[in-house]
C-alpha positions as CSV (number, residue, x, y, z in Angstrom):
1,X,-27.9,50.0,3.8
2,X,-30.2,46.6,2.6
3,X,-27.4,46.4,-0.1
4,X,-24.3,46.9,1.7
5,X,-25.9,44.2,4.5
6,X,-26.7,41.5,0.9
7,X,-23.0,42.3,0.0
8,X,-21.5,41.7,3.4
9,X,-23.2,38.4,3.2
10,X,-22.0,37.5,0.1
11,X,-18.4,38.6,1.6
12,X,-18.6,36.5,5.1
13,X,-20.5,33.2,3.6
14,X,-18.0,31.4,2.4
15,X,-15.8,32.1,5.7
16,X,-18.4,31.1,7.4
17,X,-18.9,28.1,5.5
18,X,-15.3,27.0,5.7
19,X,-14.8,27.7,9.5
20,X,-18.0,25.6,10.0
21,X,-16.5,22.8,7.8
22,X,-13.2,23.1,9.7
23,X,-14.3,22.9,13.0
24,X,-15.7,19.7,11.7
25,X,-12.8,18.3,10.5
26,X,-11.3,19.0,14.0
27,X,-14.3,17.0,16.0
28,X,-14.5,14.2,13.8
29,X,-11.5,12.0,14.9
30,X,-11.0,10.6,11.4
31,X,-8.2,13.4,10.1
32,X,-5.2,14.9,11.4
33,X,-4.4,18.5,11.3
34,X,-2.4,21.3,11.3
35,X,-3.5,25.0,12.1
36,X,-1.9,28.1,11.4
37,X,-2.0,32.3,11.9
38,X,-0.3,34.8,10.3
39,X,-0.6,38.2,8.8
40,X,-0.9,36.3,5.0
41,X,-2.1,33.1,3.7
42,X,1.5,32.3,3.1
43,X,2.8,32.6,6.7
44,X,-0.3,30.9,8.0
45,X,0.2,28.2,5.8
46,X,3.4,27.9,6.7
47,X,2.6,27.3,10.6
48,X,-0.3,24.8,10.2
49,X,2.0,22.7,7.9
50,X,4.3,22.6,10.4
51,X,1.3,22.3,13.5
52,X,0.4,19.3,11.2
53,X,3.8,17.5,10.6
54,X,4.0,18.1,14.8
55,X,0.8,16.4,15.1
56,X,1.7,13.8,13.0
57,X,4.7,13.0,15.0
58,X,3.3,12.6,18.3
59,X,0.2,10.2,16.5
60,X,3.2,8.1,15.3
61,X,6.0,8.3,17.7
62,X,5.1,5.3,19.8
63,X,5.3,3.2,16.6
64,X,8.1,4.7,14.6
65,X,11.2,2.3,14.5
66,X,14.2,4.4,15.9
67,X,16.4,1.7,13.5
68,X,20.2,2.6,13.4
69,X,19.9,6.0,13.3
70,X,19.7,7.2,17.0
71,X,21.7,10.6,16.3
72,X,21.5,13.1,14.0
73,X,24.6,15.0,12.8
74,X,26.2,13.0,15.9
75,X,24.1,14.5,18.4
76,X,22.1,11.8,20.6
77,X,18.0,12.9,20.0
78,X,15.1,12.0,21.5
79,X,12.3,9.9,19.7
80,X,10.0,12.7,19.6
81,X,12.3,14.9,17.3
82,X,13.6,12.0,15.9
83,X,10.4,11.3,14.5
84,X,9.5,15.3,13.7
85,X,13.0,15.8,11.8
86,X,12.1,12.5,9.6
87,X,8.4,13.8,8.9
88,X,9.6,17.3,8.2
89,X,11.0,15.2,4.9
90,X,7.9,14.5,4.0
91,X,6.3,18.2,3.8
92,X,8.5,18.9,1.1
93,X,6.8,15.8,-1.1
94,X,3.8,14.7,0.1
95,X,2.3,16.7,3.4
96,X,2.7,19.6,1.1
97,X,-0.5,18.9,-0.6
98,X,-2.2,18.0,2.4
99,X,-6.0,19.6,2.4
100,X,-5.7,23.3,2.7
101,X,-8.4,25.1,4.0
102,X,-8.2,29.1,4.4
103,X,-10.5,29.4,8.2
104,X,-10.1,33.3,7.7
105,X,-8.6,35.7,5.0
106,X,-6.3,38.6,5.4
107,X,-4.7,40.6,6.9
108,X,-5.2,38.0,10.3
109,X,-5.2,35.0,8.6
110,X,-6.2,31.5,9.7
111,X,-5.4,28.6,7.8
112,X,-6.0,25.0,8.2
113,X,-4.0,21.5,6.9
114,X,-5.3,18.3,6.9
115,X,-5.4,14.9,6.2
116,X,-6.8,11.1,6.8
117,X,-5.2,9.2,9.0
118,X,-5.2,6.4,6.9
119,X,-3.3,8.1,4.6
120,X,-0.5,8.4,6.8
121,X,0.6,4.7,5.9
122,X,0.3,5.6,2.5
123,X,2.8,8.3,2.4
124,X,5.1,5.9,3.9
125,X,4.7,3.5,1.0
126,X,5.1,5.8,-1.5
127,X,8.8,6.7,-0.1
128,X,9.6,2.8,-0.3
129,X,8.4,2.4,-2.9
130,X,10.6,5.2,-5.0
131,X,13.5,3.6,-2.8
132,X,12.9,0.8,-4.5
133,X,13.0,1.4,-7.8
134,X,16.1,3.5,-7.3
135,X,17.5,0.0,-6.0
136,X,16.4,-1.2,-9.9
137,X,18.1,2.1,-11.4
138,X,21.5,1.4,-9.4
139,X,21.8,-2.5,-10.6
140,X,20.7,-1.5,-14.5
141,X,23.7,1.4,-14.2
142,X,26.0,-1.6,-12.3
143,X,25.7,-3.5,-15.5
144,X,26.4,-1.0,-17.3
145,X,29.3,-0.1,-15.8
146,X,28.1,3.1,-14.5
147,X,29.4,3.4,-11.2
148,X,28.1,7.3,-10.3
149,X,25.3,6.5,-11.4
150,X,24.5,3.4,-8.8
151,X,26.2,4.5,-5.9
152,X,24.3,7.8,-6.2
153,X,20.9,5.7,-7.1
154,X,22.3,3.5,-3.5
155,X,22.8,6.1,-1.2
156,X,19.7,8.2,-1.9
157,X,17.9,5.2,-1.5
158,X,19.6,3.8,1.5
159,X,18.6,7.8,2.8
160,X,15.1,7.5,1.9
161,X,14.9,4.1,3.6
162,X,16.3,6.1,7.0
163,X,13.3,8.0,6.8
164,X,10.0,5.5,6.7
165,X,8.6,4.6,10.1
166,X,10.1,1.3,9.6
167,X,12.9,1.2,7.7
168,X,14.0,-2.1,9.4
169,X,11.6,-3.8,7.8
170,X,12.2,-2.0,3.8
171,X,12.7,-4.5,1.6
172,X,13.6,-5.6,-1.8
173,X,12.7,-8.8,-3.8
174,X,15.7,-9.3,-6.8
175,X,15.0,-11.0,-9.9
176,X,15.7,-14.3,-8.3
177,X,13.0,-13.8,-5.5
178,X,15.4,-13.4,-3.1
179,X,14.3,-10.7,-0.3
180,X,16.8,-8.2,0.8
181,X,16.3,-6.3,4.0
182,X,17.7,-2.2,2.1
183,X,19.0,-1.2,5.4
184,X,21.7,-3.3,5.8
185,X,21.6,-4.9,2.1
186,X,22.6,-1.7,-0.2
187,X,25.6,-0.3,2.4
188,X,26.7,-4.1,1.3
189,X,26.0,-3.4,-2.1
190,X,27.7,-0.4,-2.4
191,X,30.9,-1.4,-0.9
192,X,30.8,-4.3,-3.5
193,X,31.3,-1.6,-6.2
194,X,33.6,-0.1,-4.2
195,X,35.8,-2.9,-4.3
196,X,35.5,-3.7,-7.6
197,X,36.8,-0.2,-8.7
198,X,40.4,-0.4,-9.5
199,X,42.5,2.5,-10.2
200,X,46.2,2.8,-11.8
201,X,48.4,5.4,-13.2
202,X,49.5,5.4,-17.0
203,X,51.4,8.5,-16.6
204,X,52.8,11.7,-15.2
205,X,53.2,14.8,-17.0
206,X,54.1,17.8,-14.7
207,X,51.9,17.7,-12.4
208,X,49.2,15.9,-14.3
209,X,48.0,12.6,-13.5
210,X,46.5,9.7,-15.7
211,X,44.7,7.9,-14.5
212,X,43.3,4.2,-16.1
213,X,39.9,3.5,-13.6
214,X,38.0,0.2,-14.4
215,X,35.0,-1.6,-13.3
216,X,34.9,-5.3,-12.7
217,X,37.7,-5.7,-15.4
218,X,36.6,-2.9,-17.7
219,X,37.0,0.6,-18.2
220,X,34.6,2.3,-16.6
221,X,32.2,4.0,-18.3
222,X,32.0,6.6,-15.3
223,X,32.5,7.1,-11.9
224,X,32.9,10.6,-10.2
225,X,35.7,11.2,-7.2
226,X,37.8,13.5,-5.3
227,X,41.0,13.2,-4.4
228,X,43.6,14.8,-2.2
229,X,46.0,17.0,-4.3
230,X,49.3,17.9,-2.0
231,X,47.6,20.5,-0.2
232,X,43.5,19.9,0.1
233,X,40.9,18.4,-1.1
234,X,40.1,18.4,-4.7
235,X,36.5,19.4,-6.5
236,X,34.6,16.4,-8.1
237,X,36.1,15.0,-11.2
238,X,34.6,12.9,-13.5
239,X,36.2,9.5,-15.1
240,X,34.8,8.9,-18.0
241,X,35.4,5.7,-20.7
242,X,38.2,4.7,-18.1
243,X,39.9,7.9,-17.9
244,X,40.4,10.6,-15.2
245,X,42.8,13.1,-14.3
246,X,44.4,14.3,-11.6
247,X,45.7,17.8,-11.0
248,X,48.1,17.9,-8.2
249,X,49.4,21.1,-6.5
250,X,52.6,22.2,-7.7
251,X,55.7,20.9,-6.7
252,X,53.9,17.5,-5.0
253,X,56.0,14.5,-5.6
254,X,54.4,12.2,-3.8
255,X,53.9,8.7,-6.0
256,X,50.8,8.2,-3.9
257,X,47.5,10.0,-4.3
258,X,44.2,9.1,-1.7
259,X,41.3,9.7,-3.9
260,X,37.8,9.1,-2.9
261,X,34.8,7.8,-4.6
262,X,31.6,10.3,-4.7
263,X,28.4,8.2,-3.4
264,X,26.7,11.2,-1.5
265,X,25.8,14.0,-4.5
266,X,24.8,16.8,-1.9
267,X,25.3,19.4,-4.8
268,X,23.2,17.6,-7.4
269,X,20.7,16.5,-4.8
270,X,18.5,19.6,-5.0
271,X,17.1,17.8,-8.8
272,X,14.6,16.3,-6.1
273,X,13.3,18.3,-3.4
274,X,12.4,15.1,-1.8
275,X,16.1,13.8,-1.2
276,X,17.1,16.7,-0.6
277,X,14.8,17.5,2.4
278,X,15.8,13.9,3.8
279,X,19.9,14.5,3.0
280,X,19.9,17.0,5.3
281,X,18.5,15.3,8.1
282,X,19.7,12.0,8.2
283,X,22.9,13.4,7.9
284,X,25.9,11.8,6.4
285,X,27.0,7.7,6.7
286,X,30.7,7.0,6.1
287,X,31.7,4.4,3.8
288,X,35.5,3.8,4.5
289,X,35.8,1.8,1.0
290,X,34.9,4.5,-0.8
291,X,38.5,5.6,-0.1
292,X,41.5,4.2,-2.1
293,X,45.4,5.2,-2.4
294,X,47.1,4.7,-5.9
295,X,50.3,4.0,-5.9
296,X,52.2,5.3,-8.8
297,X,55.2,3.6,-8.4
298,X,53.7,-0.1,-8.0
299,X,51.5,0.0,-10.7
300,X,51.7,1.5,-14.3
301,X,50.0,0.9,-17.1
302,X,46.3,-0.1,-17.5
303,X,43.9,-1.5,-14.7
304,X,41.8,-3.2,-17.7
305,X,41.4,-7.1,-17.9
306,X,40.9,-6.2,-21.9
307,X,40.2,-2.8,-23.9
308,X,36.5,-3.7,-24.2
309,X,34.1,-1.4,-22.7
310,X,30.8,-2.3,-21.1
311,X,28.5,-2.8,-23.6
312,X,31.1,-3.6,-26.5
313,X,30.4,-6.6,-28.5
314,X,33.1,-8.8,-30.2
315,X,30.9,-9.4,-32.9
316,X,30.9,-7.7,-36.0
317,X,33.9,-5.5,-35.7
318,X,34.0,-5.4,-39.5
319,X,31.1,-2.6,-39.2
320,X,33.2,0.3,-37.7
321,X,34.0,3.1,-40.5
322,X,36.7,2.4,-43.0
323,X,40.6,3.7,-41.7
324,X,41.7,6.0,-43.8
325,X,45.5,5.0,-45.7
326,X,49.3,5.4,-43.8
327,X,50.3,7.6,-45.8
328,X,47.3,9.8,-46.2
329,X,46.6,9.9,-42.2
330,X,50.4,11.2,-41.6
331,X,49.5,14.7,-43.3
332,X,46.1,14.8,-41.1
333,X,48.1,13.5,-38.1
334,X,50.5,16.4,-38.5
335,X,47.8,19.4,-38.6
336,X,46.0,17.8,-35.5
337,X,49.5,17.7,-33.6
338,X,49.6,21.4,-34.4
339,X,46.2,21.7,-33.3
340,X,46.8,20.0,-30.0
341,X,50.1,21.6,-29.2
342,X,48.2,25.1,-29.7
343,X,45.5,23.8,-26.9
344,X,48.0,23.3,-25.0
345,X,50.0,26.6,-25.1
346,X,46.4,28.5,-25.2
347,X,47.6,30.3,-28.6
348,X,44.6,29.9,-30.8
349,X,45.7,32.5,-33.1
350,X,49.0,29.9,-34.3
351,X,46.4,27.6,-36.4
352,X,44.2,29.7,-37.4
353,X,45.1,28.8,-41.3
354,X,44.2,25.0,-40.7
355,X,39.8,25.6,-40.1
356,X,37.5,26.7,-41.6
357,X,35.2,29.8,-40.4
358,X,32.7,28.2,-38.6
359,X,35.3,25.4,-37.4
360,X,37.6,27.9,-36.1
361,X,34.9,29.5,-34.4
362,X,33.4,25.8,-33.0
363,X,37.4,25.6,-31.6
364,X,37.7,28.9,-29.5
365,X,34.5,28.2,-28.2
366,X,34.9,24.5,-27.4
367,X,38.5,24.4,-26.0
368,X,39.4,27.7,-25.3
369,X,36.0,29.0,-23.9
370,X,33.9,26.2,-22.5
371,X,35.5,25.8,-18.9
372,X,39.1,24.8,-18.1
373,X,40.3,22.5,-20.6
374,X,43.3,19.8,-20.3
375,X,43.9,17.4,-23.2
376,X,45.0,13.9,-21.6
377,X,47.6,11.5,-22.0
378,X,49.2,11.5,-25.6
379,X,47.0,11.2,-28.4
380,X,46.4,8.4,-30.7
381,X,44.5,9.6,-33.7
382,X,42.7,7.4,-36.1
383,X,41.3,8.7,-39.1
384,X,38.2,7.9,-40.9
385,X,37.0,8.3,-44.4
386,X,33.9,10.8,-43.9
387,X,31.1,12.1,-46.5
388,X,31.6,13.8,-49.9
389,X,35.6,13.9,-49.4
390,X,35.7,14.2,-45.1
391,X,37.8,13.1,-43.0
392,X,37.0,12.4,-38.6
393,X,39.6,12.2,-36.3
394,X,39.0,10.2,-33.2
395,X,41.0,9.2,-30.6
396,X,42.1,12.8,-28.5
397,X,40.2,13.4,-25.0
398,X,40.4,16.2,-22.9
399,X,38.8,17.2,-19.5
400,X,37.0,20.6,-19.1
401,X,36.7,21.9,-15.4
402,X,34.0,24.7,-14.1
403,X,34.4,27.0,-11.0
404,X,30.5,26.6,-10.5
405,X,28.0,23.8,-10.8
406,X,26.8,20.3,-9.6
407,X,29.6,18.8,-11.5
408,X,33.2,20.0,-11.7
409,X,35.3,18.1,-14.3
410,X,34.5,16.3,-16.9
411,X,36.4,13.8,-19.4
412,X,35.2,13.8,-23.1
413,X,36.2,12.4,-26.4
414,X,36.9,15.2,-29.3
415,X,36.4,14.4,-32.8
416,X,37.5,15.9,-35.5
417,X,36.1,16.6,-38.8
418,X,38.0,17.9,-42.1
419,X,36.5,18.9,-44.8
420,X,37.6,18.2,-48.3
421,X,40.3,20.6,-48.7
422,X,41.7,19.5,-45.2
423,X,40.7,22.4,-43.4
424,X,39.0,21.6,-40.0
425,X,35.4,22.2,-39.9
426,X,33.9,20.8,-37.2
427,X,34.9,19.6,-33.5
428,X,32.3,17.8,-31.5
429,X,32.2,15.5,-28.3
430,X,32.2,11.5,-29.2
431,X,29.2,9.7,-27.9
432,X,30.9,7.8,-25.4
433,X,31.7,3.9,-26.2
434,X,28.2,2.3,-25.1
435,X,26.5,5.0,-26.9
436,X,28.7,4.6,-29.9
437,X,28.9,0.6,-30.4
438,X,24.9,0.7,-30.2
439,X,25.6,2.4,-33.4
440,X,28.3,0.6,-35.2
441,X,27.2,-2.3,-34.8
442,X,24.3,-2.2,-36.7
443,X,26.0,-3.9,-39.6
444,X,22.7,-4.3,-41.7
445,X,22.7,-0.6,-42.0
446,X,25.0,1.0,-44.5
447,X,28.2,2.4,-43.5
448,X,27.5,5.8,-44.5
449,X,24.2,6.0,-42.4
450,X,26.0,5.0,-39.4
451,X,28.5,7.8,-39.9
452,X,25.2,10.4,-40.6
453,X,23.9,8.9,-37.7
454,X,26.7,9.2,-35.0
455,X,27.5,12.5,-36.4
456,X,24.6,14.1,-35.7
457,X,24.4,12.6,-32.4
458,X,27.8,14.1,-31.8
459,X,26.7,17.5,-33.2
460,X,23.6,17.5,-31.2
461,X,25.0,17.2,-27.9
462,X,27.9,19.6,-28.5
463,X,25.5,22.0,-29.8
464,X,23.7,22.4,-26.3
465,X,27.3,23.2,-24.8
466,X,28.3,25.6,-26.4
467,X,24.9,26.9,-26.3
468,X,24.8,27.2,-30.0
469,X,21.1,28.3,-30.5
470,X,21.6,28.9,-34.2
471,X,22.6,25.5,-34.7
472,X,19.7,23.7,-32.8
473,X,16.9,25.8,-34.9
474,X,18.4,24.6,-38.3
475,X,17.7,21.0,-37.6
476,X,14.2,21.1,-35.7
477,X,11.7,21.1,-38.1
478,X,9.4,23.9,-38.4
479,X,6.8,21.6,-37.5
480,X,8.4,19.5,-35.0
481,X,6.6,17.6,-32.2
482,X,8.4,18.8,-29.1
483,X,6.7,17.2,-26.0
484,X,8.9,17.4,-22.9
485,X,7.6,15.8,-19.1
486,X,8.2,16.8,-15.9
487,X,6.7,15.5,-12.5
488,X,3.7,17.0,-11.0
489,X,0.9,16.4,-8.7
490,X,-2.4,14.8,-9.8
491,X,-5.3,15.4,-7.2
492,X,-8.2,12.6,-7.8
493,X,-11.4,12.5,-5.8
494,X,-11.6,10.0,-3.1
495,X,-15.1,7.7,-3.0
496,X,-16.7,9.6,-0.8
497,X,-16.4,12.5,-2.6
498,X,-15.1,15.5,-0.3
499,X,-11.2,14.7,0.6
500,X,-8.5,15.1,-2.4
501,X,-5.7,12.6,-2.7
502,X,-2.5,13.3,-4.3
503,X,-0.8,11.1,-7.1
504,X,2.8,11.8,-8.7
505,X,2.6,11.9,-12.2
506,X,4.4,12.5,-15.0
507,X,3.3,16.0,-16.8
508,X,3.5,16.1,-20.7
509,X,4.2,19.7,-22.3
510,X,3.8,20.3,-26.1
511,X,5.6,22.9,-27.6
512,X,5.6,24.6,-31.1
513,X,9.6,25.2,-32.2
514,X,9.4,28.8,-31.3
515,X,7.8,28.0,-27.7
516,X,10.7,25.6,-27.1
517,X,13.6,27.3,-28.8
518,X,12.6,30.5,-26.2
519,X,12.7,28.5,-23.4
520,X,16.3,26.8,-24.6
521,X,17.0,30.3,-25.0
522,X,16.4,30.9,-21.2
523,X,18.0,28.2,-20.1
524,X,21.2,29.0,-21.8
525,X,21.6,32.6,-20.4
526,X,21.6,31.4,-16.9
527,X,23.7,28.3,-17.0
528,X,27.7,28.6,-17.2
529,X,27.7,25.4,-18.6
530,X,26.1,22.5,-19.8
531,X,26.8,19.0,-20.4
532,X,24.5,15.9,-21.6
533,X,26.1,12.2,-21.3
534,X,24.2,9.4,-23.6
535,X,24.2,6.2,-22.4
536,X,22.8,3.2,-24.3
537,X,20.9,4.3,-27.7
538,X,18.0,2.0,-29.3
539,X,18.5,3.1,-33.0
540,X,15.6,1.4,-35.4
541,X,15.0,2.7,-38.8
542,X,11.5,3.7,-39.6
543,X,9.0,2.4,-42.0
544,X,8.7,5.5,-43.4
545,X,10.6,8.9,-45.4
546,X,13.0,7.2,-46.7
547,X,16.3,7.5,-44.6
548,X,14.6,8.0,-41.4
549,X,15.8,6.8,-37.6
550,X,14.4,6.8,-34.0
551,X,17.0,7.1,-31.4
552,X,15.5,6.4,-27.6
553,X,18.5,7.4,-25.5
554,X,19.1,7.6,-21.5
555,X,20.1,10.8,-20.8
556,X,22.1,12.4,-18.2
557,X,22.1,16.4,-18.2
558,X,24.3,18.7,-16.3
559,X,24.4,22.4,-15.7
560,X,25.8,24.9,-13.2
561,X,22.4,25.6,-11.6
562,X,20.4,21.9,-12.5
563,X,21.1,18.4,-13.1
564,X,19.0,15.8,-14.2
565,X,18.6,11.9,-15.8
566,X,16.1,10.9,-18.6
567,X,14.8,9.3,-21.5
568,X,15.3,11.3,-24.9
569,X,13.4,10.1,-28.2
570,X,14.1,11.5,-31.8
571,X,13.1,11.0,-35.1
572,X,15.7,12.3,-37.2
573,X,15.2,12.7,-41.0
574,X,19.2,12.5,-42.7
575,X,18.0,11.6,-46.3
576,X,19.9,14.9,-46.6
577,X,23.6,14.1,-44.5
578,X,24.2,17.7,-44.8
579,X,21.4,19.0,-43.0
580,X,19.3,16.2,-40.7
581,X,16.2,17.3,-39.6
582,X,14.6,16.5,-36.2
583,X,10.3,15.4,-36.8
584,X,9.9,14.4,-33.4
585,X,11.7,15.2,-29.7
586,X,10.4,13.5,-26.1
587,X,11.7,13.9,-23.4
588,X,10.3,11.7,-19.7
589,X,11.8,12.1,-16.5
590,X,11.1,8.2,-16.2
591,X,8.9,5.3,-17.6
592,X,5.2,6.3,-18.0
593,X,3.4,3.6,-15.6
594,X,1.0,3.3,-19.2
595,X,2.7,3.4,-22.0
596,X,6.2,3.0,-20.6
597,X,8.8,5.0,-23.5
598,X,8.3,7.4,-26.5
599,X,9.1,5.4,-29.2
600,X,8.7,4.5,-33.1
601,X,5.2,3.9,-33.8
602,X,4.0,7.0,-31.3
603,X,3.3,9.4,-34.2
């Protein structure tokens, strides 16, 4: 009995000890909290967080600024929910790691949240703050003429900024010291881009429509819509290097088509559970610019001030790769039309004599198997002299449509690749033009390591999808460094010692080869598609092995269940063109606050 009494003691202690140190925590006046019951931890949990965010409403509701957002999903609110529905944002980021306490174990649990209230002002600076540096993200992609990219980096932020306690008072300072007040500043901003995104037709095919987009006088290097097709509403397409496509219903002959620029990215917005939470309560904000009509029969043609893209230099055109001759181009040109007019009729099987075994393979995959594909426009080929007797083809794009995903359409460049005895061997997505002209213009490199260079680019991005796991183990070394972030949640002690605070950071992972190539492995079953877009590269070539490059890239990945932006580093050995070798893959979510990028000189 003196034993089972010891042990019992041992058992109730610690409960003891925690509901003494809650019931503290309740009479001191220097915390609020949250309490909780439920048959589990979980479910208690679950009630004191949301005790707490309740708690927290009412201790700020007299000073949070109702702004211009008085309904919610047009229904008029009071200033008590108002505030609740704003902080109930917050427990998916921040009040989630509130202090826990667990007052009483199961099966009749009690559970206790908690926090300073000086923190409270805290958490509300942390959410302007990331609205801010999505402001930063949105003008970088503005110059670089990517429209998705800033009116999604806008909105988000304009939504965040709906959700601090004062978000009449959220501001941002520019480069010129000028202070902008977000709330009415970025709606400004954003129908600025709206207005500077032009749209024509170059043609109609059936019931297929090109369409030239540009930005500020250039094509743009993307911008996502929807537009109406003759009967509804249209999925999201993407433009991409000026292009898009529309895909009317049949038997439409309507010269004008209402399209509608994205700005909102519900269906990618679950990549943060923090905009997510506060998407769905500050509910949607209607920008009537983002709405356009093009009229087919006022405007043909291009709506470019010049072919250059964003990011194109003048300078040093003499660097691009070496045309091939007239005469020799007209037999390539006529197995490509073949090629293209198969695509087109969905027979496969008619050119099966012009590839190669691994390249005919690479062509039912790519453009008979990876979504819906439609080539666009008529095709202007140019041809290239290539390694050891190749020859690339550049100059055909096609858009590939999913049924499932955060993205829906896509426009891409195809390249080409022939081998020596003019069989196709290869087919690969192009870079994209900013991504490519970082590349050839690099006239004091040689021509040959600018083609080694853009082609495994090419190769690597096409090879994640189609999912081609063989492919991506041949050129990782076995010995690669594979380091790959992700955000988490740093808890630091606070000077006196007892409460925990919470600090985003960025989590680094390193994995062996086989560690990553499982996990690549996973993520291919359960994706129907994938599909990464490089922006600007920084390509320097290292003081070391010879032929040997780091590429930083921005990064922007898509899949049917994720979606996600980056910074990618590489070192990539090509000594051997045949078969480069990847020493060294990064990959941050964003700029460590340290040591900023990955980059040469790292390892």
């Amino acid at each position: 009995m003196k034993h089972f009494f010891f042990l019992l003691c041992i058992v109730l202690l610690p409960q003891l000890g925690s509901a003494q140190s809650w019931d503290e925590i309740k009479a001191s006046g220097d915390y609020i909290w949250g309490e909780g019951w439920g048959s589990t931890v979980a479910e208690a949990d679950r009630m004191a967080l949301a005790d707490l965010i309740s708690r927290i409403a009412t201790h700020v509701k007299d000073d949070f600024d109702m702004g211009n957002e008085e309904h919610t999903h047009g229904q008029k609110t009071d200033q008590h929910t108002y505030v609740r529905s704003r902080l109930q944002t917050y427990s998916q980021a921040t009040l989630t790691n509130a202090e826990r306490i667990t007052v009483k174990n199961e099966p009749d649990a009690v559970v206790g949240r908690y926090m300073k209230k000086t923190e409270l002002k805290r958490i509300f600076e942390s959410r302007q703050a990331k609205a801010v540096s999505m402001v930063g993200e949105a003008l970088q992609a503005e110059a670089d003429g990517k429209a998705d990219v800033a009116l999604r980096n806008y909105y988000w932020a304009l939504a965040l900024v709906s959700s601090l306690q004062y978000p009449n008072e959220a501001a941002f300072t520019d480069e010129e010291g000028q202070r902008h007040l977000l709330m009415n500043w970025i709606p400004e901003q954003m129908n600025r881009v709206f207005d500077d995104l032009k749209v024509t037709v170059k043609r109609r095919t059936g019931d297929d429509v090109e369409l030239s987009v540009a930005f500020r006088g250039r094509p743009v290097a993307s911008v996502d819509y929807t537009y109406f097709d003759g009967r509804d509403w249209s999925a999201i397409n993407s433009a991409n290097g000026g292009t898009g496509i529309l895909e009317l219903a049949r038997g439409n002959q309507s010269t004008k088509y209402q399209l509608k620029f994205e700005y909102e990215y519900q269906s990618e917005a679950h990549i943060d559970k923090e905009i997510e939470a506060v998407l769905a309560v500050v509910g949607s904000r209607a920008m009537r610019k983002a709405y356009t009509t093009v009229d087919a029969s006022a405007v043909t043609g291009d709506a470019f001030a010049s072919n250059e893209s964003f990011g194109r230099s003048n300078a040093d055109m003499r660097s691009k790769p070496t045309a091939i001759g007239e005469a020799t181009a007209t037999d390539y040109g006529r197995k490509l039309d073949a090629v293209l007019a198969a695509v087109g009729k969905r027979q496969a099987g008619e050119v099966r004599s012009l590839f190669t075994t691994e390249g005919f393979d690479i062509f039912n995959r790519l453009l008979f198997k990876y979504g819906t594909v439609k080539l666009i426009g008529q095709p202007q080929p140019i041809f290239y002299n290539g390694e050891d007797g190749e020859v690339t083809a550049r100059g055909v794009r096609a858009s590939f449509a999913f049924s499932k995903g955060v993205r829906k359409s896509f426009v891409e460049d195809l390249v080409f690749t022939f081998d020596r005895d003019r069989k196709i061997s290869n087919i690969a997505f192009g870079l994209g033009k900013a991504a490519e002209d970082d590349i050839l213009n690099k006239g004091v490199w040689s021509e040959r390591a600018r083609k080694v260079l853009m082609a495994f680019l090419e190769n690597y991005k096409t090879a994640y999808a189609l999912k081609r796991q063989d492919y991506i183990e041949t050129i990782f070394d076995d010995d690669a460094v594979i380091i790959v972030g992700h955000v988490a949640q740093r808890q630091k002690r606070a000077g006196d010692g007892q409460q925990y605070l919470n600090d985003k950071i960025v989590k680094l992972n390193r994995y062996s080869k086989d560690q990553y190539l499982k996990h690549l492995a996973n993520c291919f079953r359960s994706n129907e598609f994938i599909n990464i877009r490089f922006a600007n590269n920084d390509v320097v070539k290292l003081g070391k092995g010879g032929e040997s490059y780091g590429i930083q890239i921005a990064q922007d990945y898509y899949s049917s269940s994720y979606g996600d932006k980056g910074y990618l580093y590489l070192e990539v050995d090509v000594n051997n063109p045949k078969q480069p070798v990847i020493k060294v893959r990064t990959w941050q979510p964003e700029k460590d606050p340290e040591f900023g990028l990955y980059g040469p000189g790292d390892f």
